[in-house]
Each structure stands twice: as C-alpha cells, then as structure tokens.
C-alpha positions in Angstrom: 0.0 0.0 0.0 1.6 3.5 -0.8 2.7 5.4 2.1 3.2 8.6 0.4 0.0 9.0 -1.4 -1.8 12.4 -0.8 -4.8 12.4 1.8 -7.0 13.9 -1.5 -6.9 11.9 -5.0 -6.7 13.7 -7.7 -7.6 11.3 -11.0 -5.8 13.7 -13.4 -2.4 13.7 -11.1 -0.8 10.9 -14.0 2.6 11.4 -12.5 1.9 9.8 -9.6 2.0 5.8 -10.4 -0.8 5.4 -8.0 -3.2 7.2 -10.2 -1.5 5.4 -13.3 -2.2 2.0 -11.9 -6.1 3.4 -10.9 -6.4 4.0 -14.7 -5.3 1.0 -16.3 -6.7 -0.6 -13.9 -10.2 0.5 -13.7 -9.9 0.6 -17.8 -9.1 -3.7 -18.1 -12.1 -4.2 -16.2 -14.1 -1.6 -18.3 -12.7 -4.1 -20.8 -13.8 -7.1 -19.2 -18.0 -6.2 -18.9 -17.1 -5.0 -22.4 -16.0 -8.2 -23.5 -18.2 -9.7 -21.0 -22.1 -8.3 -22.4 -20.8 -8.2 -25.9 -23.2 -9.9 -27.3 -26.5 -8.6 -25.1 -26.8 -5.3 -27.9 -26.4 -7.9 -31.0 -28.6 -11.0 -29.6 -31.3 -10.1 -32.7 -28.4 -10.7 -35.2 -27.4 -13.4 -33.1 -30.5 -15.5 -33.4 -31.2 -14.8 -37.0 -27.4 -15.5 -38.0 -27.5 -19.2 -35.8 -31.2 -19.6 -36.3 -32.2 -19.9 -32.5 -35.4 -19.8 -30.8 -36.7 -17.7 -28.4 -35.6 -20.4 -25.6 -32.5 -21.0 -26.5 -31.4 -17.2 -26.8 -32.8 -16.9 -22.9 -30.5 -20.0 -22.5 -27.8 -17.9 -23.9 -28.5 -15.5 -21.4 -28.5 -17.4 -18.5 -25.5 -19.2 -19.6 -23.7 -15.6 -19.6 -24.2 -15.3 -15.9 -24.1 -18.8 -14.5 -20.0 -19.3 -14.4 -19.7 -16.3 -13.0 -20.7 -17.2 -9.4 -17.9 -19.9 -9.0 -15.3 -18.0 -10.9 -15.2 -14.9 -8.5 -14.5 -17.7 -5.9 -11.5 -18.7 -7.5 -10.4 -16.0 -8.9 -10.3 -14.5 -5.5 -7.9 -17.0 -4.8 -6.0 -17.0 -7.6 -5.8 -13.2 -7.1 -4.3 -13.9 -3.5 -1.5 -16.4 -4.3 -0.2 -14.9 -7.7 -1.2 -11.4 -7.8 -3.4 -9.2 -9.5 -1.4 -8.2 -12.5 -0.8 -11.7 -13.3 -4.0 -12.7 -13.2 -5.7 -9.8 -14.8 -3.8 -10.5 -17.6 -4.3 -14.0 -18.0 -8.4 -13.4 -17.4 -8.1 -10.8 -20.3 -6.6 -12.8 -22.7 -8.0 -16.0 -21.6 -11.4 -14.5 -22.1 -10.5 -12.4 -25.4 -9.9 -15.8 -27.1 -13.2 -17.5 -25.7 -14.5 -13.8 -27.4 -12.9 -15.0 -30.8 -14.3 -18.8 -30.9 -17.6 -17.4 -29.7 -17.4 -15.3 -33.0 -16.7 -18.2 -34.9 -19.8 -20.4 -33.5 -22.0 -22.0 -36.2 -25.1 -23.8 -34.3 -26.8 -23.3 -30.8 -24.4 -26.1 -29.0 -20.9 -24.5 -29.9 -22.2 -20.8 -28.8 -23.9 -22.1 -25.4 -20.5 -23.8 -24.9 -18.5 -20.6 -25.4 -21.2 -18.3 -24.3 -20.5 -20.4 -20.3 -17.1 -20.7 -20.3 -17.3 -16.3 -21.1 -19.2 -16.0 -18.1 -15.4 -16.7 -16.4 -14.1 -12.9 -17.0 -17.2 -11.5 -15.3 -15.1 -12.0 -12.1 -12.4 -9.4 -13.4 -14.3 -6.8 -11.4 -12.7 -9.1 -8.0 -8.7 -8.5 -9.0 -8.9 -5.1 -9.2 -10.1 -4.5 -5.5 -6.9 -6.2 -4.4 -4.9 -4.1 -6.9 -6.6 -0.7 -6.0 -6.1 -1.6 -1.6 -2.3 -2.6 -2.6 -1.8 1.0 -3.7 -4.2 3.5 -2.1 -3.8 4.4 1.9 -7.3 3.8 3.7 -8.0 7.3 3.4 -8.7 7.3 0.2 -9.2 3.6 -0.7 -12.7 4.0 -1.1 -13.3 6.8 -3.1 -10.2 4.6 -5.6 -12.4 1.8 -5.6 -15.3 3.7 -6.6 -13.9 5.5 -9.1 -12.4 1.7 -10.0 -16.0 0.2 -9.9 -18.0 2.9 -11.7 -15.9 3.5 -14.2 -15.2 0.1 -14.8 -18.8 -1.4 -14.8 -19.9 1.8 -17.3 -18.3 -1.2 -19.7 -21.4 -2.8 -20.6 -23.5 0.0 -21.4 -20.6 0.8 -23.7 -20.7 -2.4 -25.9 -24.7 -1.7 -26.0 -23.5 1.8 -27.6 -20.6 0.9 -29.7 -21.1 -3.0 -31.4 -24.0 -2.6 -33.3 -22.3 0.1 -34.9 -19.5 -1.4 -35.2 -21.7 -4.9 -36.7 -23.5 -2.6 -39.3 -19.6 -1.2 -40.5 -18.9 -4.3 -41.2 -22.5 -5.1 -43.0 -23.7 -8.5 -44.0 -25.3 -11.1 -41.5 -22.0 -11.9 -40.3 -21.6 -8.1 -38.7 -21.8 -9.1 -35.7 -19.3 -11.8 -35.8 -16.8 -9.1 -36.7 -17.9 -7.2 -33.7 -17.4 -9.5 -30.9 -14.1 -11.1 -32.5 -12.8 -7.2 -32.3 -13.8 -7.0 -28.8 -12.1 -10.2 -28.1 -8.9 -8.6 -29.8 -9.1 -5.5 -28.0 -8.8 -7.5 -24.5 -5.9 -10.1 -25.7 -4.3 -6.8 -26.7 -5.0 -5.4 -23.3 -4.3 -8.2 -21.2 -0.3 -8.2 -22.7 -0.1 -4.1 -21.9 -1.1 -4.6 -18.1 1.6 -7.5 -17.5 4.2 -4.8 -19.1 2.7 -1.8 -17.4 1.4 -2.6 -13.7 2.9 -3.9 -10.8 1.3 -5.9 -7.6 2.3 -2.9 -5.1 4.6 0.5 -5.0 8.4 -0.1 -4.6 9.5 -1.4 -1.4 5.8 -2.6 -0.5 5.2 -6.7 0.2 2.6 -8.2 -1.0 0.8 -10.3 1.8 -0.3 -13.7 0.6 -3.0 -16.5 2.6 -1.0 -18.7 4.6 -2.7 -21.6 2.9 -4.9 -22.0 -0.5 -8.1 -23.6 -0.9 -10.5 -22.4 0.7 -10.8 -18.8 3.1 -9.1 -18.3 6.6 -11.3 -17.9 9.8 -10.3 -17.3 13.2 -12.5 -18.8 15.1 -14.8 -22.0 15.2 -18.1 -19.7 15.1 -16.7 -18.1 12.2 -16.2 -21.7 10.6 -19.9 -22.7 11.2 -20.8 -19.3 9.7 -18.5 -19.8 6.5 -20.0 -23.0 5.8 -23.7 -21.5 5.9 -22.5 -18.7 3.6 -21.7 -21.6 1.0 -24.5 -22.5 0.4 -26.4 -19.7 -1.1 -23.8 -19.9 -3.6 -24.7 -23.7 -4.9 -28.3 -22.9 -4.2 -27.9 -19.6 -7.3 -26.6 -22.2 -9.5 -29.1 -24.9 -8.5 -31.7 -22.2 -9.2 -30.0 -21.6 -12.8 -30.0 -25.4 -13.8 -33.9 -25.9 -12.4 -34.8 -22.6 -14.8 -32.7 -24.6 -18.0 -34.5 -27.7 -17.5 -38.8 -27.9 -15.6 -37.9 -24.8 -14.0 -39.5 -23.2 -17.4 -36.7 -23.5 -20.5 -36.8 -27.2 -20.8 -33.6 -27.4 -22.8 -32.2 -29.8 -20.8 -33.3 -33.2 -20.6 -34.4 -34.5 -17.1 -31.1 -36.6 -16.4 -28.4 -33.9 -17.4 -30.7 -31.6 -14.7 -30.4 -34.2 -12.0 -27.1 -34.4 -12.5 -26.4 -30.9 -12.6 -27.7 -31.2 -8.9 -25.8 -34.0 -7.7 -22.6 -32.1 -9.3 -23.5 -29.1 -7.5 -23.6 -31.4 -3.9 -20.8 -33.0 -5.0 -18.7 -29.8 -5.0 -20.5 -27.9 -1.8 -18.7 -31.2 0.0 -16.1 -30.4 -2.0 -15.6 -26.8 -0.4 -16.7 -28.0 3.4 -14.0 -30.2 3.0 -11.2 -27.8 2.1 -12.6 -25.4 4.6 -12.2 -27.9 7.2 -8.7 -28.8 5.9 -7.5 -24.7 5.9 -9.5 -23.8 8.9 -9.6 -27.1 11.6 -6.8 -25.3 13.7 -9.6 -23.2 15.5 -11.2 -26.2 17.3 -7.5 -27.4 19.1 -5.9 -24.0 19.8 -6.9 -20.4 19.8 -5.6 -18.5 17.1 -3.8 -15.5 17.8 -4.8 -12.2 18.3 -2.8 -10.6 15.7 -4.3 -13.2 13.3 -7.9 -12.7 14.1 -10.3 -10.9 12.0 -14.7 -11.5 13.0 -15.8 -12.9 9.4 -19.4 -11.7 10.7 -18.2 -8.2 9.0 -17.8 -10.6 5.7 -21.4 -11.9 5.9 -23.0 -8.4 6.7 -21.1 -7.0 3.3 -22.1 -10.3 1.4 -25.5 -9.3 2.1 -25.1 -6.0 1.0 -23.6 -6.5 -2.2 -26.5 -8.8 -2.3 -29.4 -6.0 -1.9 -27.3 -3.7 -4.0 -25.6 -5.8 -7.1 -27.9 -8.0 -7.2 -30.8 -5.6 -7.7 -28.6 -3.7 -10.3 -27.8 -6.4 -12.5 -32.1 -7.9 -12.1 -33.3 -4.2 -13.0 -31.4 -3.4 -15.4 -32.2 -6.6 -17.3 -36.3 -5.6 -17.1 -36.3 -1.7 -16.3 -36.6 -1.0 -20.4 -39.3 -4.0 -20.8 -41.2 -2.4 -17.6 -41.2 1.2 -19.3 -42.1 0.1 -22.1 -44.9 -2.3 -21.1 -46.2 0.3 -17.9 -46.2 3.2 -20.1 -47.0 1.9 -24.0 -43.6 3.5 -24.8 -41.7 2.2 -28.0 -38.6 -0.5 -27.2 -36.3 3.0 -28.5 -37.6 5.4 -25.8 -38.0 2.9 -23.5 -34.5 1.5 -23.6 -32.9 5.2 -23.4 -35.2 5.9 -20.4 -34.1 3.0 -18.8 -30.2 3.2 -19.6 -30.7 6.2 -17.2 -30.1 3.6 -14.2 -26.7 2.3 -15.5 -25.5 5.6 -16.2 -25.5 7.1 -12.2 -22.5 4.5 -11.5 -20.5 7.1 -13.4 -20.7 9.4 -10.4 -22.4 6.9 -7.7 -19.9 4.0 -6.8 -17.1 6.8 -6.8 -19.7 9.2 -4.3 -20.5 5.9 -2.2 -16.6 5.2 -2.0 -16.0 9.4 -0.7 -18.5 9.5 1.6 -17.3 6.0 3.5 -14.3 7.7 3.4 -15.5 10.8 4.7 -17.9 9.9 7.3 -17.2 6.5 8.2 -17.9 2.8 6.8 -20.9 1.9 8.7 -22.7 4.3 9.0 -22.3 5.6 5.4 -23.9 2.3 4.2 -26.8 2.3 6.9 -27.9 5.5 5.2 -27.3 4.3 1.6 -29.0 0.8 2.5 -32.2 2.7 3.7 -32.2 5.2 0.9 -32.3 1.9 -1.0 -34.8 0.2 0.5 -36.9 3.8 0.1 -35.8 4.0 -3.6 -37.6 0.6 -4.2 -40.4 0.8 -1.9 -41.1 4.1 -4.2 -40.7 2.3 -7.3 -43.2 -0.5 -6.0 -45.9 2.7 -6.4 -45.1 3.0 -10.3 -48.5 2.2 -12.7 -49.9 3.4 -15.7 -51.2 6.7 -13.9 -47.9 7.9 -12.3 -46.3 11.2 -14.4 -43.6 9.9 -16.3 -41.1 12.2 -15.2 -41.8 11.5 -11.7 -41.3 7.6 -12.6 -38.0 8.3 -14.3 -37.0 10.8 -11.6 -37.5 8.3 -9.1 -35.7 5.5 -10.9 -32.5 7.4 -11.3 -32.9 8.5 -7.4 -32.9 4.8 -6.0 -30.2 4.0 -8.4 -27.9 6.5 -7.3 -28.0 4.5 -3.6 -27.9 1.1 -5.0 -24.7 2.3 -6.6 -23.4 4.4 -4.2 -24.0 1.0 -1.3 -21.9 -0.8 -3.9 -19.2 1.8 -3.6 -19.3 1.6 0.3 -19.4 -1.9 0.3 -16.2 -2.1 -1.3 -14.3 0.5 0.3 -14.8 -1.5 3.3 -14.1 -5.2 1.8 -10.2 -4.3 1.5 -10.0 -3.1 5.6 -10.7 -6.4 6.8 -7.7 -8.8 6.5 -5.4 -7.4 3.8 -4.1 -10.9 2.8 -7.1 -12.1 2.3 -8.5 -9.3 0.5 -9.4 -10.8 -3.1 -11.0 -13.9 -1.5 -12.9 -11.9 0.5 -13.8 -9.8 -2.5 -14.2 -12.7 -4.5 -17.1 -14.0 -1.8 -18.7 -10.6 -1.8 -19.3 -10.1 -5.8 -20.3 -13.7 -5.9 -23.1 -12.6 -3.6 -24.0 -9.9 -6.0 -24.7 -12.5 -8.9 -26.5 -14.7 -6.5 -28.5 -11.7 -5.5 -29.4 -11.3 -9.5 -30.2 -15.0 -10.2 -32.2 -14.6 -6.9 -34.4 -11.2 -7.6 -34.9 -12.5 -11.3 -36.4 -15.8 -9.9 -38.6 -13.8 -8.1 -39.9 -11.2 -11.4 -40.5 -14.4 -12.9 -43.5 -15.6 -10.5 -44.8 -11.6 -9.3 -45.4 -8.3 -10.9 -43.1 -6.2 -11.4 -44.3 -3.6 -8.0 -43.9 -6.4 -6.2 -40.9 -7.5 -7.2 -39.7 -3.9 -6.3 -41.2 -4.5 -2.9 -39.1 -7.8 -2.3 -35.9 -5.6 -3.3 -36.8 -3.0 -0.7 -37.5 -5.8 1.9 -33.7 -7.1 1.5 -32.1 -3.8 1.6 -33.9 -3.5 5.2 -32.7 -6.8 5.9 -28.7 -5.9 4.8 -29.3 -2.2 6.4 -29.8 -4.8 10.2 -27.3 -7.4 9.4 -24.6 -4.3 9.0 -26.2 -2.4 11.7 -25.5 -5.8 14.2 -22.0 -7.1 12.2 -20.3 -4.1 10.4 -17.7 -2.3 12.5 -15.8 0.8 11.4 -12.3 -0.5 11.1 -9.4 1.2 14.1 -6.1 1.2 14.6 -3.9 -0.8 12.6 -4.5 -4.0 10.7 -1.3 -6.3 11.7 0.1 -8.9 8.8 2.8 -11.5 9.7 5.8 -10.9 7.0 7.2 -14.2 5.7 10.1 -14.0 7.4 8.3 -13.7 10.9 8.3 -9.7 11.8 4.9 -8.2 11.9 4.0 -4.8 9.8 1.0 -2.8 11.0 -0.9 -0.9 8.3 -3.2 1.8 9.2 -6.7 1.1 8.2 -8.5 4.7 9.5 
C-alpha cells in the first residue's frame, strides 16, 4: 500500500504511479463487462445468424451469468496467491480468445459452450479490488475503488452503444461476428499491456499472501460454522440456474443432465466443506492469535449487502426497459434510453459511495445508503400506468444513485478487513451480487413487477440490520505477519 500518497486523490495527477495504476486498472475491467455483455446489444443478429429460438437465446443468457458465481470464488484465490497483474492478464486474454471462438460459433451447441465458459471474465471486477487496496492508503481507498467500480462497470452499457455500430460497418449477417471477434482482440491486446505496465504494489511494498490456499481463513470455530452457511447460497444460485434450464421453465435440458447438474452441485458444496475444514480445523485445538484474528461476521453483513445492492442492479437493469415500455406503451427506442438512465448514475455513484465511507465513516455511510435503497424501491413498487412519467423516471435514477453508491461503500470497506485475504474476500462478496441477481430474477418471474420492487426494498432492510448488528468501522492498525516472521502494521482509519 503507498505510504506517500496524498490524503485527496486527484484522478488527473498521471505522475503519480498510483493514479497510473487506478487508470489502467479500472480501464481492463471496463474491458472485461465490455467483452463480457458483448453480445446482449447484438442477440437479434445473433439469433437470425445461428437460427435460435426464443428459448435458446434466454438460454444464452442465462449461460452468460451462470459461471460467473464460482469463478469470482477462484479467482479470488488465484488473485491472493499470484497477484493481480498476473492474473488480470491472464483473465483478459483468456477471455478475449473465448470472445474469438464465440465469433466463430456456427449452431446453438458451440455458442452455449462458449457463451458459459465467457461467463469466467465476469469475475475481473474481484482482481482489481486487491490491486486498488495494494496501492491506495485507507483514506482514500474508497473513493479509488469507486472510481475503479464505476468506471469500470460503465463497460457494458458501452458495448450496448458501440457493437451494433461497429456490426452494421462491417454489414452483411455476419456483422456481428466481426464485432465481438474485435472486442475479443481488444482484450488479448489489453491483457499483454497490463503484465508490461502494472505492478502488484509500489516499490518497497510486500505483498501479503493466505498462509494456505483452498478455501478462506477464519479465526475462530463460530466463524467456521458461519462460513459454511455462507456456501451455500452460492450452490443454491446455480441450483436455481439449472432448475430454470431444465422444468424450471426453459426445458432445454433433458431430465437426467438436470439431476445431475444437482448432484454435481452437492458434490462440490462437499467439495468446499472439506477444504474449509482442511484450511480452517486449527480453530477447534488451539486459539488463534490475536494478531491473526479478523470477526468474518463483517464478511457476511457485506455479502449481504452487495446482495441487496448488485444483485438488484444487475435484475433491473435486465427488465427496467421491458417495464417502461410495457407500464407506459412507450416504443422499445424510448423505453430502452429511459431506462439506460439507471446504469448511467454508476459514473458518479460508486465513486460518491466510495468518498463518503471515506469521509464519514464505513458503517454508517452504508446504513444510510442501505435505507435510501430500501426507500428508492419501496417508491418504485408505487409505479402504474397513472404515475407522471417524469416523476417515474426521476424516481428510478434516485434509487439507483443509492444502489450504486452502497456498492461503492461496500467495497471500500471489503479491503479493511484482513489485507491478505483481501481478493477472497472480495471474491465472496461479488459472488453474492450474482446470487442476489439469479435470486431477484427468480422472483420477477412468479410476481409483478411492484412487487418485485417491494421484495428488493425488503432485502435492503434486511442488509441495512445485518450491518447495523455485524459491520464495524475498522481502528487502529491491521497487523500482517511478513514471511520472514516480523509483523507490519498498516493503518486502516
């Protein structure tokens, strides 16, 4: 972490190598969404090009998102034990070339295949909060990874305003093949500047990694219990994702490959109990030390928020232009610009969520943002036919400026807990935002739409008491062992 960064950042100060690293950093995961939703803005070209139906282009979609879950796991890990520059890079071109061969698909099978394994660089978002905390004092960390977030994530409404133009350039029904190969360049491209450009922390800094890999540290026995419970949401997202491919309502799996998509996803829960009792069995013969210690009760309240906040992002953003549209008889045109009003706020959100936990303190900075969530929705809930469109729209872009700016505090906060163990911890956190997506959806799919609103405002209350119980402001200094013994305390207020 740099000790001599300024108590202000200043984004335009590029001779300071802090701010260089916040730029290229924020811009390969503006690259990854890009990459990432590359083909949400051409999926009519898509489907006429491969000739798919209607289900199997929502199969697409739920294919896009599935992988994702798991891989921010690992990733997190991976981000831990080799560093972030490392494995940015590899993500990036990793996914660039999935990008190609997804270009290159000529029937339903080969693009779900593809369409899966792309789902992998949706976890680039998790690397770069390790990067960011290596080289930002806590001071300003959050208002870093705001910037680093909101910037970032504006990569998806990007490739919705660049690749069909980029598709019709090239003309011809195989447009957007040229497109999304293109996008797939740009990040191999990308993914060899960073390894050349970056480094894991400032000159002289050490780079703290887990003691042991696998599966994430706890301190104490309650915390073990409590890490095992917090697994299990995550199988239960991607139980929920297979049920919806096969009776759930797609039906384009047959009933055997869905049963055994369950007893895989069994299979590897026990598969991550046992490597958590394998890291973490210490805790039940001796009491682990006080340096060491960290209360993982601080992980589950921010799992839950990045839940409420995320996960309603990514599930409103998927129906907000539909519910325009359908609510108010507006064309798909006016609709979907109305709409794209929502994605836009994380511009200037996530950065304003990151300054003002830096300002004013971590907890209660997201017990206000949590509740203007939960007031945004509950709002939204009162939308119908008769509501003055300007007022709906008004109100839209007011809750999404506190959904954003909670996913801003949430991660200026994720890197002040156990600085080793910060990209697992982030990894666990953005995983909840996906299951929090998978979850909402689920729900839109059985209610109306105000209700489904409601249900969003009703888990922003519960995150806004689970952080209110669990969340702490962080004091003093955080102390990390060095690996030859000595200890190094880093100030986290």
């Amino acid at each position: 972490m740099s000790t001599d960064a300024p108590a202000r950042l200043n984004p335009l100060a590029f001779n300071r190598p802090e701010i260089r690293v916040l730029h290229f950093t924020w811009i390969a995961f503006f690259i990854s969404f890009y990459v990432w939703f590359n083909h949400a803005p051409l999926l009519t070209m898509i489907q006429q090009s491969l000739g798919l139906s209607k289900q199997e282009l929502k199969t697409l979609l739920i294919l896009n998102v599935a992988l994702t879950i798991p891989a921010r796991i690992v990733i997190g890990m991976l981000v831990d034990k080799f560093g972030p520059r490392q494995v940015y890079s590899a993500l990036l071109i990793i996914g660039g070339a999935i990008s190609i061969a997804f270009a290159m698909s000529q029937d339903f099978v080969q693009a779900a295949i593809l369409r899966f394994l792309q789902g992998f660089i949706g976890a680039g978002f998790v690397i770069g909060i390790r990067m960011i905390s290596e080289w930002f004092p806590a001071k300003t960390v959050g208002l870093a990874e705001g910037i680093y977030g909101g910037w970032g994530n504006f990569g998806s409404a990007a490739a919705a305003m660049t690749l069909p133009s980029i598709a019709l350039f090239f003309g011809g029904e195989d447009g957007w093949r040229w497109a999304i190969a293109l996008s797939g360049v740009i990040a191999i491209l990308y993914g060899a500047f960073y390894f050349f450009t970056v480094s894991n922390t400032p000159k002289g800094s050490t780079y703290f990694k887990p003691k042991k890999t696998g599966a994430l540290e706890v301190t104490s026995p309650r915390d073990f219990w409590l890490l095992l419970v917090m697994k299990a949401p995550l199988v239960l997202a991607l139980a929920l994702l297979v049920w919806k491919l096969g009776q759930g309502g797609l039906h384009v799996i047959p009933s055997w490959l869905e049963y055994t998509g369950y007893g895989v996803l069994v299979a590897l829960y026990l598969w991550q109990a046992y490597h958590i009792w394998e890291i973490n069995h210490h805790v039940f013969e001796k009491e682990v030390p006080e340096l060491d210690r960290y209360d993982f009760r601080q992980v589950v309240a921010l799992d839950i928020a990045y839940f409420a906040t995320f996960g309603s992002e990514l599930a409103v953003v998927s129906m907000l232009p539909w519910f325009f549209a359908d609510t108010f008889g507006l064309s798909p045109v006016t609709a979907g610009l109305l709409a794209s009003g929502y994605a836009f706020m994380n511009l200037v959100a996530r950065p304003t969520g990151g300054l003002l936990s830096d300002k004013f303190g971590r907890r209660g900075t997201m017990m206000i943002l949590l509740a203007g969530l939960s007031l945004g929705y509950f709002g939204m809930a009162t939308i119908d036919s008769d509501t003055w469109l300007p007022l709906a729209v008004a109100l839209t872009m007011l809750c999404s400026f506190f959904v954003q700016s909670g996913e801003g505090a949430v991660f200026a906060m994720v890197p002040l807990i156990k600085r080793r163990l910060t990209g697992q911890i982030a990894g666990q956190v953005g995983a909840y935002g996906n299951v929090g997506a998978v979850t909402f959806l689920t729900v839109l799919s059985f209610v109306e739409p105000q209700v489904f609103f409601m249900v969003i405002g009703a888990a922003g209350l519960v995150a806004l008491a689970t952080t209110w119980l669990w969340l702490r402001d962080p004091k003093g200094h955080m102390a990390e062992v060095l690996p030859d013994g000595t200890v190094e305390l880093i100030k986290v207020e």
